[in-house]
C-alpha positions, 0 to 999 in steps of 0.5 A: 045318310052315307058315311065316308071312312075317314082317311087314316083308316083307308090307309092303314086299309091299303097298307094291310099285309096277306094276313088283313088283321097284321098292322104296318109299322109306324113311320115318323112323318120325317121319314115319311117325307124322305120317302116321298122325295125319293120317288119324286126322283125316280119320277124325274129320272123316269120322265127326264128323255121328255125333257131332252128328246125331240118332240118325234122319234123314228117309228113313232106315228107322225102328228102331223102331214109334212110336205117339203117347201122347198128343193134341198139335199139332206144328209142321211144319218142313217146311211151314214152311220150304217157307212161308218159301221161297216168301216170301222173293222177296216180301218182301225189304226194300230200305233207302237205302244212304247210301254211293250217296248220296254217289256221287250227290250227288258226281255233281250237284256235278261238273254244277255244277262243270263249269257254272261253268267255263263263261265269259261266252261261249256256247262257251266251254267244254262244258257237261254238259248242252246248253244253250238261248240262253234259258238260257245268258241266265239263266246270264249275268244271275244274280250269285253269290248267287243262283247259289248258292241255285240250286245250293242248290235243286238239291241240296236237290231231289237229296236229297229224291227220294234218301230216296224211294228211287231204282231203276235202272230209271226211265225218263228221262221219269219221272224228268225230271218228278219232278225238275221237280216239286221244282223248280217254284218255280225260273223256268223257264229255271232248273227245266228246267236244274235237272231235267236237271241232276238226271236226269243225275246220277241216271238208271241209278244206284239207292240201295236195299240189301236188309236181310236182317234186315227181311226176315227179320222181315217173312217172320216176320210174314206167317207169324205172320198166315197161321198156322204150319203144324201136325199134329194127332196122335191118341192111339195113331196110328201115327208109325212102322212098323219098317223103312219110311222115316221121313218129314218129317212123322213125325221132327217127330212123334217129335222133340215126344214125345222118341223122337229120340235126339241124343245121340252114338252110340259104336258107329255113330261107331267104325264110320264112324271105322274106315271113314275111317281105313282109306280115308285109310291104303289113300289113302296105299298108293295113292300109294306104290304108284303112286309109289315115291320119295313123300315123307311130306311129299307123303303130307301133302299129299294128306291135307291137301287131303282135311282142307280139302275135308272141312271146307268141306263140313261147314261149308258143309253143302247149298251145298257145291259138289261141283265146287269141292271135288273139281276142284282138289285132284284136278288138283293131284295129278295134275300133281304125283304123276301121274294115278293119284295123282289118280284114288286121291285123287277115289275116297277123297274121293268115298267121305269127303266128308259131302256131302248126297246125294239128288235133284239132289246125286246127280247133282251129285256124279257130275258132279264125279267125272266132270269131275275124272277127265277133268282128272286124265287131261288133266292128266297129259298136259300140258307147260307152263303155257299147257296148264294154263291152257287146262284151267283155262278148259275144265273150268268151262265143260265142266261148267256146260254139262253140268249145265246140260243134265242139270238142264234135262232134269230141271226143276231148273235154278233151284236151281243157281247154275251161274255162280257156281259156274264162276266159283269154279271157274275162280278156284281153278284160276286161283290154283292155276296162280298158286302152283304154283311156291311148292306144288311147292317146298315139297312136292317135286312134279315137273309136267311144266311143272317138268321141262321148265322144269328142262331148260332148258340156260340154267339156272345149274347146267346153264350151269356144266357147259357152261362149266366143264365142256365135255366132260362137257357133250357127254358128258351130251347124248350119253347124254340122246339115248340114254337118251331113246329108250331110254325111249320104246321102252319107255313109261317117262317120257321128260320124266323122263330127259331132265332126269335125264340132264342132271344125273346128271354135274353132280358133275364139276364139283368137278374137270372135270380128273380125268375123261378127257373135259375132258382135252385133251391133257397128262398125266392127273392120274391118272398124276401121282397114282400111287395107285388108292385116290386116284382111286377116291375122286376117282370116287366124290367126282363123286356125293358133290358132285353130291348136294351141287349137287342140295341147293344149287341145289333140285333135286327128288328124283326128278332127284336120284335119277339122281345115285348111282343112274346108277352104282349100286354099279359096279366102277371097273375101271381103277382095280381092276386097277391095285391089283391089280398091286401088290396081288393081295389088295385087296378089291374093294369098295373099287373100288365105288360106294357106290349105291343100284343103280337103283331105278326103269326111268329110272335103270336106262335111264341107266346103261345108257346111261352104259356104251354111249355111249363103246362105240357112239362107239369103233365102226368106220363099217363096223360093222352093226346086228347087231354094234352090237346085240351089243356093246351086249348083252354090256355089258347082260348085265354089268350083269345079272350083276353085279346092278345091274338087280335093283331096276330093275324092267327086264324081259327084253323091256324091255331087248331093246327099249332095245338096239335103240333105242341102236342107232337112236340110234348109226346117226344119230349116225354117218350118212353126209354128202356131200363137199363140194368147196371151190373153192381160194382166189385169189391177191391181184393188185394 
């Protein structure tokens, strides 16, 4: 008889990571459920065009066969937007911005106060504009009444040529004779003075503004004069043919007879509702698959910037930029949760997203996803911030030089702003790199900048250990440098182990003096406490508090991890054969760590060589590779017989590789120095 798998195990199944035997972390059904309607709001989004468009689309095939009932003139939107267009760069109404006025008019009067601070002698002070001995003469001769009318005069004439409307790009000469013309009642010394005074002030600036709205009436006022664009409809001419592209001008058609249906249709938005909550949920699956410690609050995230993406483009509409959309979000995720995460979330996205398709937008959009997997795959690869930044810089300009190309090629260049575009690419990357930190806080991500940033040995946790801690400090290097080449042998992350290694013992430090390494000479305080159960809870108290550090000082999870993990559910075998002396019936659990077992190849590799170091150390010089390699063996094979590799995903293969790598690692730590002869010390002659 046939049995089902029961529910629970298919899957725990499709939740597996590459490595089938690493199991997925556990969500509470409350963040479970928060997930689950995240999704449906994406669906929503997804689905929401079905809700609000007509039931027939331009291009889209025709449902049905349409014949007009009746003669009528329609209106061609489609002409007449293509009108509209084609006057909007003729007809745009510039008005006087009295906000430049003010800048200008201040201008003029910082001439004449500069003017004024001129003293009775010539080159007493610099003028703003040279001066002729002539003029310097009329300066000195005019008393202040009449110095004030002329400066009267002046911005009189500034404010007559301003409500003219002033451009940008007059010529000087032009501009000199007009001011003189306003000035021609002056004297002469005073208008040629007066007009250079006035040109200073104005030449380059402009005082016009567009008016959108007089534009738009003045474009609606040429159309009106032009005539509106029209289709005349016979009785009984065919609008449509069932299964042939619905055109423009047809839509236009049915659309004035009443045949385009607007309303919502249920079926055809459950459908496209079901495809987009079944897209987000097989996102998250992804994600977890990929990245088995993934927190729901992680999983939020990814939905997150999906919701926000999918709501700027159904804003925006057609001058949505793909570029802008989908870049970021996708280098986000892909430094935080790693390459494949990002590549999962461009691939929903791309599917999701309600961007307008056809003509120059194809190929728009395939640019994007293209430029956004080259930064998913760059992204993952990069080790600090002055990386992040030089993608920041590469990406937008790599694009608009591309889509430059494309669109060259194509004639369409015009319709594309693609400066502006890169520059708001560049600007979100830019403040992305800027809030990276606060991002990765909040939502627990591990880049690798913040790997490396967290294995700073001058960080306060790891400056605490070395101080306070000394011999479990060298003790942690030591097995840093282990796991580390351990890790790279067999392609596991090795930025993660590194930084794991460095914390995995930070426990100790609740008392460094109970673990053998910070004893340096005297009595163990073990002996002194004479009961096994006593110290087996000391033991398993370094995990305990180190959980407790890694809470305190904010360590992510992942680094976390290596904490309980390293140990996994290990017998404290000293301490187990001393209870046992006294008595033989004492269980054995009670002489185990409490775990997890590793549950990932980089805490599994720690553990390994957390067992091996003190083992290599103790080797005789005279010991080869072979016996090192064999020792080491035997103490993997025990942690293989015990069970505490099961959840780790290690392969047989993986674990030969890892044993020859310690074993590289012991040979240069006990490699060979020369004797160095030391010439004796002289005897002090008086």
């Amino acid at each position: 008889m046939m049995r089902w798998r029961q529910p629970k195990v298919l899957w725990r199944q499709l939740l597996r990571l590459e490595r089938p035997r690493q199991q997925a972390a556990v969500w509470r059904p409350q963040d479970s459920f928060a997930v689950v309607l995240v999704c449906a709001l994406v669906a929503l989004l997804a689905s929401w065009p079905l809700l609000v468009e007509p039931s027939i689309r331009a291009g889209m095939p025709a449902p049905f066969t349409a014949r007009a009932p009746k003669a009528a003139t329609v209106v061609d939107s489609t002409a007449l937007e293509e009108r509209r267009l084609q006057l909007l760069p003729r007809t745009t109404v510039q008005v006087v911005d009295h906000q430049a006025n003010l800048v200008l008019q201040e201008r003029l009067n910082t001439s004449l106060a500069q003017l004024q601070q001129l003293g009775p002698r010539p080159g007493s002070a610099l003028p703003p504009v040279p001066l002729t001995p002539a003029e310097q003469v009329w300066l000195q001769a005019l008393d202040p009444d009449r110095r004030a009318g002329w400066e009267r005069e002046l911005r009189q004439a500034q404010l007559r040529m301003l409500s003219q409307g002033l451009s940008g790009g007059l010529a000087e000469g032009q501009l000199l004779n007009a001011a003189s013309l306003q000035l021609e009642t002056l004297p002469p010394a005073g208008r040629d003075l007066g007009a250079r005074l006035l040109t200073r002030s104005l030449l380059g600036q402009a005082n016009l503004r567009s008016d959108p709205a007089l534009s738009q009436r003045r474009i609606e006022a040429l159309i009106t004069q032009q005539g509106i664009p029209t289709l005349q409809v016979n009785q009984g001419d065919l609008i449509t043919r069932q299964g042939e592209p619905v055109s423009p001008q047809a839509l236009d058609v049915l659309d004035y007879f009443g045949l385009v249906n607007r309303r919502p249709r249920p079926l055809a938005w459950l459908a496209a509702f079901g495809q987009g909550l079944a897209a987000a949920a097989v996102m998250v699956l992804l994600l977890r698959r990929w990245r088995a410690c993934l927190e729901p609050r992680q999983a939020l995230l990814a939905l997150g910037v999906l919701l926000i993406a999918q709501a700027v483009s159904l804003w925006l509409g057609p001058l949505a930029s793909p570029l802008v959309l989908l870049v970021p979000p996708t280098l986000l995720l892909a430094q935080g949760l790693g390459t494949a995460a990002g590549l999962s979330w461009l691939a929903v996205s791309c599917l999701l997203l309600p961007l307008s398709l056809g003509g120059v937008a194809d190929l728009r959009l395939l640019l994007a996803a293209a430029v956004a997997a080259a930064g998913a795959v760059a992204a993952g690869r990069q080790r600090s911030r002055a990386e992040l930044l030089q993608l920041a810089v590469l990406l937008p300009s790599g694009a608009v030089l591309l889509q430059a190309l494309l669109l060259q090629g194509r004639g369409q260049l015009a319709q594309v702003d693609l400066l502006g575009e890169a520059f708001v690419l560049g600007g979100l990357l830019m403040a992305g790199l800027l809030l990276a930190p606060l991002v990765e806080q909040l939502f627990g991500l591990l880049t690798r900048s913040r790997l490396l940033e967290l294995a700073d040995l001058e960080r306060p946790l790891l400056r605490r250990l070395s101080c306070e801690a000394p011999g479990t400090f060298e003790h942690t290097l030591m097995i840093a440098g282990l796991a580390e080449e351990g890790a790279r042998a067999i392609g596991a992350d090795v930025d993660l182990v590194r930084t794991g290694s460095l914390y995995h013992d930070v426990g100790k430090l609740h008392g460094p003096q109970w673990f053998i390494e910070n004893q340096t000479g005297g009595e163990n305080p073990h002996d002194r406490l004479d009961d096994p159960q006593a110290s087996a809870k000391i033991l398993q108290a370094h995990v305990d508090e180190g959980l407790r550090l890694a809470r305190r000082y904010r360590l992510p999870r992942p680094l976390a991890d290596f904490i309980p993990e390293h140990q996994g559910t290990l017998k404290m075998g000293f301490f187990l054969h001393q209870a046992r002396e006294r008595d033989p019936a004492i269980p054995e659990s009670v002489f185990r760590y409490h775990g997890p077992r590793p549950r990932s190849r980089e805490t599994a590799i720690l553990m390994l060589a957390d067992g091996c170091e003190a083992a290599l150390r103790s080797l005789p010089p005279d010991t080869s590779d072979q016996q090192a390699r064999e020792m080491v063996r035997r103490l993997i094979e025990a942690r293989l017989g015990d069970g505490q590799l099961a959840l780790s995903g290690l392969t047989r293969s993986e674990l030969e590789l890892v044993i020859r790598a310690f074993v590289r690692i012991w040979r240069r730590m006990r490699h060979r120095r020369i004797p160095y002869p030391i010439a004796p010390r002289r005897a002090f002659s008086a």
